[in-house]
N, C-alpha and C positions, 0 to 999 in steps of 0.2 A: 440700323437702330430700331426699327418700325419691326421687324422678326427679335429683336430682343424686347421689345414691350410687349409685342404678342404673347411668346415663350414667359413673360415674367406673369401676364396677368393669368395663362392657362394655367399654370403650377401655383397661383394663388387662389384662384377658383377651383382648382381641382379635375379641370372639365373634360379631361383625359380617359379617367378611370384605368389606364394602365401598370399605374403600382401601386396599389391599392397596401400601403407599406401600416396604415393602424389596422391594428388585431380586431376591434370591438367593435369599431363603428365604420360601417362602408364609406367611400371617397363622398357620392352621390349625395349622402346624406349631410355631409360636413360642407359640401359645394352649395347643397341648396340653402342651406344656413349664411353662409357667409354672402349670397345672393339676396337674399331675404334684409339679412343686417344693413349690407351695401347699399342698398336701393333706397332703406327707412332712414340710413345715414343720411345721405342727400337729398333727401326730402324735410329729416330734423335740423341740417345743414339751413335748408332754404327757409324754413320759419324762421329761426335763430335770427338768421339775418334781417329775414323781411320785419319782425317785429320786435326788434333789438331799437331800435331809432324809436317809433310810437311808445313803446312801455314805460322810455325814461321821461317822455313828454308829460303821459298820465301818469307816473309815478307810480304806476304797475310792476312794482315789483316782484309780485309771485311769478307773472307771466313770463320772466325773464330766466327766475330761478328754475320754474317747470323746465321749461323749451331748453337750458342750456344741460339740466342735469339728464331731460332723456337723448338728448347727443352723447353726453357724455357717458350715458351708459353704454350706447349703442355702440360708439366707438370702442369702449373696452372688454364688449364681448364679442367685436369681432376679432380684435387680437388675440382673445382667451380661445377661439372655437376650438381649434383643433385640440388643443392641449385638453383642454374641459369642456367637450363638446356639451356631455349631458347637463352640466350645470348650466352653462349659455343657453339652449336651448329651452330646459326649464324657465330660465331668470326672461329671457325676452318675451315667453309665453304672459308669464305674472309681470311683466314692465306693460304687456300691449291692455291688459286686463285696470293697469292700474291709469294707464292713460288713460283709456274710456272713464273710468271713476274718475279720471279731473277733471275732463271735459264735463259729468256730470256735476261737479262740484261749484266751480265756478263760471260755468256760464248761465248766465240768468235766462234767456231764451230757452224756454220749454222745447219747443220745437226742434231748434238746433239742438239742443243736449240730445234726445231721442236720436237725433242721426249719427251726435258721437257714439252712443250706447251701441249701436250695428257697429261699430269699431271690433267690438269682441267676437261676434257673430263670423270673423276668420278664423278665428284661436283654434277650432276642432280640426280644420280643413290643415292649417300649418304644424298641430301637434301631430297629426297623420301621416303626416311627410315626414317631418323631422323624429318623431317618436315612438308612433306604432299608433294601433287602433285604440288601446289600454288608456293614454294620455288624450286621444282623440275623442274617446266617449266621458270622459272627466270632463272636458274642457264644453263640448257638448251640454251636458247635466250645467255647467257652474253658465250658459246662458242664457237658463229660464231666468235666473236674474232680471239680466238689462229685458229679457222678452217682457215679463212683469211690468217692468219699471216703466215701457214703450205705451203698452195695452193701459194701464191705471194712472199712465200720467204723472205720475210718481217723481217729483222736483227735489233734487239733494242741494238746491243753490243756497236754500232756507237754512241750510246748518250751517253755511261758511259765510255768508251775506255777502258775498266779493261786491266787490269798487264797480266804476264803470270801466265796461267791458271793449276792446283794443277794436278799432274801427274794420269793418269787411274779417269780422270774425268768422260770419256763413263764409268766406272764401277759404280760410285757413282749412276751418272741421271740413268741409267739402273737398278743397283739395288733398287733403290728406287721405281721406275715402277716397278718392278716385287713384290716387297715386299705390295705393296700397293693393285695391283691389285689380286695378287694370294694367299695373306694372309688376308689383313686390312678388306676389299668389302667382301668376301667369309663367312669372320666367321661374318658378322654381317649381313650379308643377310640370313645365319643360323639363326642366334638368332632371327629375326623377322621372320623364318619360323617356329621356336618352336613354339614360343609366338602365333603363328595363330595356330597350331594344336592344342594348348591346350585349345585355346578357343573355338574353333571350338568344343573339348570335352566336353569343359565346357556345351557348347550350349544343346550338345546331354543329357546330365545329368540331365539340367533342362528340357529340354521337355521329359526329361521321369520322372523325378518327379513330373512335373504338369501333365502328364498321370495316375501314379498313383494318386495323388490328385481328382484327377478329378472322378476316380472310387470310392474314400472315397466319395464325393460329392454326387455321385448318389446311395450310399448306405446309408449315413446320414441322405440325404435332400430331397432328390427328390422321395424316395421310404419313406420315413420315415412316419409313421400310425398316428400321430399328425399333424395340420395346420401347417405350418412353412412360414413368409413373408420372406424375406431380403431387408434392407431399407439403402439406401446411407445415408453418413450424412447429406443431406439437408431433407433426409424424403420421398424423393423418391424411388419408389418399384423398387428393380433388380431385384426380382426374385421370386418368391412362388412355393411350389411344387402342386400333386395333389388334396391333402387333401385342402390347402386351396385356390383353386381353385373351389374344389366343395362347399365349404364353405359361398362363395363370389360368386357364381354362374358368375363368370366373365371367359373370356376368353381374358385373355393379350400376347401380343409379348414381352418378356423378355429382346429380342435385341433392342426392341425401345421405351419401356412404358419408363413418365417418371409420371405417376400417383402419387400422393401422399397419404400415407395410411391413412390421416384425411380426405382424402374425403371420406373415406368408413367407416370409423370409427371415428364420431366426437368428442365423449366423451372422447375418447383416449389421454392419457398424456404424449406425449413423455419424459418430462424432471423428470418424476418419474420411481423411479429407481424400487420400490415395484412392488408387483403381484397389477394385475388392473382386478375388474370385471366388464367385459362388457359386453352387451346385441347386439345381433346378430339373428333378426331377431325371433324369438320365443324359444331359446335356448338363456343361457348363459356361457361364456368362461372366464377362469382362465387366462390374458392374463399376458405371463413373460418375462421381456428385458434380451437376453445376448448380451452383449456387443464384438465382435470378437477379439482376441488378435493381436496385430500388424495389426491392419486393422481401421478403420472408419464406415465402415460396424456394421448393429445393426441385430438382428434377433429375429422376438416377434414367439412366441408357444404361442396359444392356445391349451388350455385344459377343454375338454368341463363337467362345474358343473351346469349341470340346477338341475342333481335332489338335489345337494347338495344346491343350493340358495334356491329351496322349502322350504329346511328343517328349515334352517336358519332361512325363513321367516318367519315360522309358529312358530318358537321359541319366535323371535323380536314381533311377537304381542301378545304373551302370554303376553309376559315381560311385555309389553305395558300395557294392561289389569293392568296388576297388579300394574305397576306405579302410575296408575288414581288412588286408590285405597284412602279411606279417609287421611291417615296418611303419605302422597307422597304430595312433592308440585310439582308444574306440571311443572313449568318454569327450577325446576333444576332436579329434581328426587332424590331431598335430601329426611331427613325424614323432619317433617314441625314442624310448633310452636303447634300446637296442636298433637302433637306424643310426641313433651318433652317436654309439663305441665303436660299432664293425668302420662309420664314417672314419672315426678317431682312428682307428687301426691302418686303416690305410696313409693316413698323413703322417703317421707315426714312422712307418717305415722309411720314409723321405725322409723327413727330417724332423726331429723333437724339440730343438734346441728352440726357445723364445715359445713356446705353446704353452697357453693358459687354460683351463676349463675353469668358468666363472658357474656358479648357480645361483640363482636370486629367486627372492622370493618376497611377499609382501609384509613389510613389520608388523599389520595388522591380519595376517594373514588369516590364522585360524578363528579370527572376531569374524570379519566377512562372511566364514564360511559357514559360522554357525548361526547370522542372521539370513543371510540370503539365499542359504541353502547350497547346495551340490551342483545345481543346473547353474543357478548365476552367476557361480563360483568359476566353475569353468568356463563362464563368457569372460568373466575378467582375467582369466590366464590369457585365451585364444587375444582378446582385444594388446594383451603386452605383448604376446608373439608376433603378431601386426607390427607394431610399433617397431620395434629394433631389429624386424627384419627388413622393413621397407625405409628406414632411415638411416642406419647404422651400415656402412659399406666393409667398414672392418672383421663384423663377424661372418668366419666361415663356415659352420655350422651353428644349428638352434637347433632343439626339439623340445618335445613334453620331458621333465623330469619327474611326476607323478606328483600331488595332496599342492598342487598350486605354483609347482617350481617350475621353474624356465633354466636347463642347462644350453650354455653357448661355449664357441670354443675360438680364442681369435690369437693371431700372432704377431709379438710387438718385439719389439729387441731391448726394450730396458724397463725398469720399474716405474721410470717417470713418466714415459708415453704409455704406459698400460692406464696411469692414476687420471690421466688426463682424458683417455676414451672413454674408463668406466666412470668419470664426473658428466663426461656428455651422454653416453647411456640411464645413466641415473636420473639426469633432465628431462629427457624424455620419458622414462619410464612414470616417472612424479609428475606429469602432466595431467589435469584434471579429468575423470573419468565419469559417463553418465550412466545410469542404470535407474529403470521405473522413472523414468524423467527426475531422475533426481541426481544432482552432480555431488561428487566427493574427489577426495585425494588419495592416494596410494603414496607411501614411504618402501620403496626397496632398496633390499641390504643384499650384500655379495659375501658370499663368500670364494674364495680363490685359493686354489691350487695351481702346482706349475708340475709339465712333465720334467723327469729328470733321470740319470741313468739304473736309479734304485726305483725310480715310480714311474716306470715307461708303460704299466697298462693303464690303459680308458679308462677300465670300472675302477681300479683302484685310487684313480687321480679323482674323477666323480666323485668318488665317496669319503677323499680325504674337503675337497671344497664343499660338502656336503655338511661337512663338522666345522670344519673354519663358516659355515654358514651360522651356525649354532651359536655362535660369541658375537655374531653382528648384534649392531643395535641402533640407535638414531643418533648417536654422539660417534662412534665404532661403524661406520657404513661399511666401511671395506676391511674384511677380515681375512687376512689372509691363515693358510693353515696354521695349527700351532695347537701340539698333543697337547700343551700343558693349559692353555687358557679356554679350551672346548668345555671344559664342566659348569660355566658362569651361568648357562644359556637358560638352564633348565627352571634357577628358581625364579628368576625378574621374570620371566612368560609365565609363570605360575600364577602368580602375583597378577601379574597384568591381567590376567584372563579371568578370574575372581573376583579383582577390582572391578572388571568391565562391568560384568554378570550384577553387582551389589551395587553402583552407578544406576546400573540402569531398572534395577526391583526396587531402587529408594531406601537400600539397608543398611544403608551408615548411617549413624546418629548424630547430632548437632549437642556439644555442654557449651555450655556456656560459664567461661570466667569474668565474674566482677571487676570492674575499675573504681577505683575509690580515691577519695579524697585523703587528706594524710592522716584525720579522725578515725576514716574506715566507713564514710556516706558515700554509697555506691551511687556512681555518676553515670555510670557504659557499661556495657560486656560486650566479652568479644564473643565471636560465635568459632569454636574451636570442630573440626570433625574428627569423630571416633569411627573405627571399624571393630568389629568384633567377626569374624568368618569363621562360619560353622564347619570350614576345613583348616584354615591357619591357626583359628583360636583370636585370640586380641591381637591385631598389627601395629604395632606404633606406629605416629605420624612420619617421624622422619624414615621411614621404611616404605610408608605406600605414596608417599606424597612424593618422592625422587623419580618414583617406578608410574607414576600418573603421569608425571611431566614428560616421562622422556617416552611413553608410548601413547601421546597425545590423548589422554584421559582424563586434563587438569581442567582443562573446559568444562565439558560435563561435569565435572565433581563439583567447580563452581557454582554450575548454576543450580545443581540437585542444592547446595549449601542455601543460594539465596533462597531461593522457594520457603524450601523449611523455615529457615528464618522469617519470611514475611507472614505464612501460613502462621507461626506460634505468637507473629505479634498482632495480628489477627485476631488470633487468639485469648490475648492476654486485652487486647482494647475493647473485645466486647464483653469479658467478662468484668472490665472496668477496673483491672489493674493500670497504674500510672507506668509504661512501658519507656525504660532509658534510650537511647541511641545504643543500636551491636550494629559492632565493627564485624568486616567479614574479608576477611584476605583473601586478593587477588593475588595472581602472578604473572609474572612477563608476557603468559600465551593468549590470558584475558584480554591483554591489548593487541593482538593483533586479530582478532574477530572483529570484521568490519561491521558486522551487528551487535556488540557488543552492548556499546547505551541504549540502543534500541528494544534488545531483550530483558535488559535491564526495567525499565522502565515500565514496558508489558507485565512483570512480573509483579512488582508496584502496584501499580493499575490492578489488575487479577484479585488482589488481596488486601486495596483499601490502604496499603500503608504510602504512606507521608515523605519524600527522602532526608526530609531532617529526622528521621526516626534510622537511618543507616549513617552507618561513617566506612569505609572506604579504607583499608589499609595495603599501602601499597610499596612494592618492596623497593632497596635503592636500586636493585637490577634491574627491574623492568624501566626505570627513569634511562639507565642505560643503553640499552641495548633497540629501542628507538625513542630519541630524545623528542624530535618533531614530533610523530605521532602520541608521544604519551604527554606531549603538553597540549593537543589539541582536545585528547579525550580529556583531561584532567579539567580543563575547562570549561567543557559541557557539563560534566558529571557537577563541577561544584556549582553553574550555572541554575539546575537544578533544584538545588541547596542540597547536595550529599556532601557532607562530610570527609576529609580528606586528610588519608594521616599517612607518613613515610613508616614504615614499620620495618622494626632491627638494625635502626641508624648506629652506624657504627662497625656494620658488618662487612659494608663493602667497600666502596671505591669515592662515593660523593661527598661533598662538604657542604658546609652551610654558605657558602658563598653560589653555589652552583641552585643549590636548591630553591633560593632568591629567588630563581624565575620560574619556580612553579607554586600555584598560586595555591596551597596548602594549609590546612588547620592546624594540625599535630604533627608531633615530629617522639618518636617511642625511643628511646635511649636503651639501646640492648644491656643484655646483664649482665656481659663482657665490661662494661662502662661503668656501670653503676654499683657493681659487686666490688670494686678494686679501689671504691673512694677512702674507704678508710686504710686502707695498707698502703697507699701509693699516693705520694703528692702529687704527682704530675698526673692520672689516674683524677684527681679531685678537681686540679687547676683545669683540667680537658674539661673536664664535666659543666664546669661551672664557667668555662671560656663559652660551652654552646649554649648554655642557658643566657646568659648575657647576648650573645650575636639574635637568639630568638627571639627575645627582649624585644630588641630592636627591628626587627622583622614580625611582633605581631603575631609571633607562634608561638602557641601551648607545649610545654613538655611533658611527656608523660613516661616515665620513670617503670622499666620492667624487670620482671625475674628480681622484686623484691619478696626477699626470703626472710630476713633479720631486722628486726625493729630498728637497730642503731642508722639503717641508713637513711630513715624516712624525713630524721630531724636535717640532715644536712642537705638531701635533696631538696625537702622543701623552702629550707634556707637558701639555694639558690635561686629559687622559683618552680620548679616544678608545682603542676597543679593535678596531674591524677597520677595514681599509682597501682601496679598489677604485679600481683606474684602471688606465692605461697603462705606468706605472713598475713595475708588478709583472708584468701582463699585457692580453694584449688578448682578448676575447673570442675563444671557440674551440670545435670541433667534439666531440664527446663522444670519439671515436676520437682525437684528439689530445692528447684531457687525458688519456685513461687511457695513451697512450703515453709522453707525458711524467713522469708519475707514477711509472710502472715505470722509467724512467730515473734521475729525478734527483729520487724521494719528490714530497712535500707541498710544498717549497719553492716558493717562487718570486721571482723578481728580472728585468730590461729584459735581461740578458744572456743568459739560457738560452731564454728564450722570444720572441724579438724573430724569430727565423723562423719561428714557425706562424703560420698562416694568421691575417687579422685578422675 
């Protein structure tokens, strides 16, 4: 019990200095504070009491109110100290200053008041402690006061006329003087004499540990039989010992270099963390980064392997020799097409029957090759020959088939165990691939040939799966031969590879079609993209947009759409046009980019726009084909406030009961639906069955591919509330709609717009 009052009063005095846990203010200082408070406590404690009983006698009531309000101050700046040392500290400085002022106030004894007035005559001595010398010389200066007041006799009793005065007053103001001076001052001028000795120790401790240090030092580093730098983190040299001094044949001041070690060594990699070999004047060196722990500080060793690079060397050009060698292609160091025909020829003779020759190659094959060039081109062949040879047990040959191909050749005995090897070749082949630290995906497609007794050679088996390679596609992975459907190949990669090229120079155009009200007050547009290509000429959409999707180019063409889009409303907000909501269609692949809201968003951000300024059309297939994930993103996105419309309802597989549960604006009524209301009653009842289910689900409809006045009266009679087609207008250039605009407002009708562009 007596070790836990101990432990409780040293942790409330502070008297330790061990974890010195406040940032601002030392332990020492907050210890002799609450030492100081403590001691004036039970001193204002013992008046309280000793003159609580006399004050009611004489009806001295100030004497009561004084004595009990500076306890009670006392007491609530020793709870405060830690938390608000410097205001406690202040406030008891100005409480001790204003005591002396009552004692001068209401005691009528000249004599006595002068010995309160030396009350203040501490305040320098304790602001010193507690505050610095700055508070110490204030408090100093504010006691020529009471000095004054002492020397001239100076009576402040005369401005407050107090009563008669509490009997053995000289014992109060006296004891307070002695208790302050010979108790309060004493122990805390102590506690700040510890607090110095112990650091004073502490000092000694560290300069004798960095004495020892310093002897690890020069036995680690400075005598140590290996080169050794030391480099700040900017890269500049603090230090080297003598090995790499004779090294560097330099002679540096350690106290004032601030050299950097790429100027001595320029091949040198700082930001690799690996052994690096360098060349060092007719010798080479094993160069190794350790990084210092709790330091900044780097330290490279050398370690000198010239005769070891010899040896290497002379290995690497055996190698080399032997690469060249007939059956080596030189670009990758595979084996080549003539190592597995002659291979092919010998298996052939055995036996033919069930032998396949597959070639594959990558969907995106010639994009790669023309961003990353020829060198990197061929790491990502050599990295899939890896792959299916060290994984795949079924194939019995592989080599280079040259411009990115991998011919293998494996033998199965039926169609359906061939479909099921090359599904698990394909896995693997489409496994994420890294290049420049940066990760992508590869699509390879097969084409297949089989030997048979009309196409028992190599080359001519090779070159027929070489054409059946030519009709692969991402829907078509596996093509087997076949004369009549080899000509497909030529124009979708056309296509594809133009598309790419215009993607990625930002040369497809954005029109933009009006949505309107049933008057013809433009409420939306959607944001439509054009291609025009200075080799195909004008591409329609339903031409490039099939051939984007299916060689994963629909992404990108999305986001090149939103940019433009935000970039023109951008546009149009600083020039201080009133800019509607465009719609901007997505597809199925938008949702499976696991950044997809997040690029979204960036793009936004970039450009100032607002997402109630976007609405969001989005197809019934992609709700499809993943229903989980497209309600989670559909969530976020309207969470937002983007806009959110099912577009071409009508075209697929969904209903308005399913659509319920995704949380949706609009719902676009194809022109399948809406074209057929007047020839077809059931055609009319549909239309006007989902305008009612909408109704009731809180969804707008919006009425498309209207071409003919007649039908805008019945849509809108079942509720429809915007409408898009050719009757009002035709899709149009951004410059045309804002000319139009300025001419003839928001309106729109077939007569005022029937000459811009379509």
């Amino acid at each position: 019990m007596l070790l836990q009052y101990k432990s409780s009063i040293l942790n409330f005095f502070l008297l330790t200095d061990n974890d010195d846990t406040n940032n601002k203010i030392p332990n020492w200082r907050i210890s002799a504070l609450r030492i100081i408070l403590s001691t004036v406590m039970l001193v204002c404690l013992a008046v309280v009491c000793h003159t609580f009983g006399p004050a009611v006698q004489l009806s001295l009531i100030h004497i009561i109110i004084l004595s009990v309000s500076f306890f009670s101050i006392v007491i609530t700046l020793l709870i405060a100290s830690y938390k608000y040392y410097k205001f406690c500290a202040h406030f008891f400085l100005i409480t001790t200053v204003l005591a002396s002022l009552a004692i001068n106030l209401f005691i009528t004894d000249l004599e006595l008041a002068k010995v309160g007035s030396m009350y203040m005559f501490a305040c320098p001595t304790i602001a010193l402690i507690l505050l610095g010398y700055r508070s110490a010389i204030c408090y100093a200066l504010l006691n020529l006061a009471p000095f004054f007041m002492i020397i001239y006799n100076v009576d402040l009793s005369i401005l407050f006329s107090p009563p008669e005065q509490l009997p053995n007053t000289n014992w109060y103001i006296m004891g307070v003087i002695f208790a302050f001076y010979n108790i309060c001052i004493p122990l805390a001028v102590a506690r700040t004499s510890v607090a110095a000795k112990r650091l004073n120790q502490s000092i000694q401790d560290s300069n004798t540990h960095l004495t020892a240090k310093n002897e690890l030092y020069r036995t680690f580093f400075s005598h140590y039989y290996k080169p050794k730098v030391i480099l700040s983190e900017k890269g500049e040299i603090i230090d080297l010992n003598e090995q790499a001094k004779i090294l560097f044949t330099i002679e540096l001041n350690t106290q004032t270099t601030n050299e950097h070690l790429s100027t001595l060594l320029p091949k040198l990699t700082s930001n690799d963390h690996k052994d690096q070999l360098i060349q060092i004047k007719d010798s080479y060196h094993r160069v190794t980064k350790q990084n210092v722990v709790n330091s900044t500080y780097t330290v490279y060793e050398f370690s000198d392997c010239t005769q070891e690079h010899k040896i290497k060397k002379n290995l690497i050009s055996i190698e080399e020799k032997y690469k060249r060698l007939r059956y080596t292609d030189s670009q990758t160091n595979l084996p080549n097409k003539d190592w597995f025909e002659r291979q092919c020829e010998s298996l052939a003779i055995k036996k033919s029957a069930g032998f396949y020759i597959i070639v594959i190659q990558s969907a995106n094959n010639d994009y790669v090759n023309l961003k990353f060039g020829e060198s990197d081109f061929r790491t990502l062949t050599i990295a899939a020959y890896k792959r299916i040879t060290d994984n795949i047990k079924e194939i019995l040959l592989c080599s280079d088939a040259g411009l990115g191909k991998l011919v293998f050749l494996i033998n199965t005995p039926n169609v359906e165990e061939l479909e099921k090897l090359l599904s698990r070749i394909k896995k693997t082949l489409d496994a994420e691939y890294t290049l420049f630290n940066s990760t992508f995906t590869q699509s390879y497609l097969f084409g297949i040939a089989q030997f048979s007794q009309e196409n028992n050679s190599s080359a001519k088996v090779i070159a027929n799966a070489q054409e059946a390679l030519k009709s692969a596609d991402n829907i078509n992975v596996f093509s087997y031969y076949n004369q009549e459907s080899s000509q497909l190949f030529l124009k979708k990669h056309e296509i594809s590879m133009l598309l790419d090229e215009a993607i990625q120079s930002a040369a497809l155009d954005v029109y933009y079609q009006p949505k309107v009200t049933k008057d013809g007050l433009c409420i939306g547009l959607e944001a439509l993209a054009r291609w025009n290509s200075p080799v195909l000429g004008v591409v329609p959409p339903d031409t490039f947009i099939p051939v984007a999707e299916e060689y994963r180019l629909i992404c990108p063409l999305t986001n090149l759409i939103i940019q433009k889009v935000c970039a023109q409303i951008q546009k149009w907000n600083q020039s201080g046009f009133d800019v509607v909501p465009i719609a901007i269609n997505l597809s199925p692949f938008d949702f499976n980019q696991k950044d997809f809201v997040s690029n979204l968003i960036r793009y936004l951000a970039d450009f100032n726009v607002k997402p109630d300024q976007i609405e969001l059309e989005i197809t019934e297939t992609a709700l499809e084909e993943n229903n989980t994930n497209a309600l989670k993103i559909i969530q976020s996105l309207q969470s937002w406030g983007f806009i959110i419309s099912i577009d071409d309802f009508g075209t697929g597989y969904s209903n308005i009961a399913r659509l319920a549960d995704y949380p949706i604006n609009k719902l676009k009524l194809d022109r399948s639906l809406t074209n057929m209301i007047t020839t077809s009653k059931r055609h009319y009842n549909l239309v006007k069955a989902v305008h009612a289910m909408c109704r009731s689900l809180n969804i707008k409809c919006v009425s498309e591919g209207i071409e003919k006045r007649e039908y805008i009266a019945s849509l809108a009679d079942m509720g429809s509330e915007e409408f898009q087609g050719y009757y009002f207008a035709r899709p149009m250039t951004a410059s045309d709609f804002y000319l139009y605009t300025q001419q003839n407002g928001l309106f729109f009708n077939g007569e005022k717009v029937e000459n811009l562009p379509s």
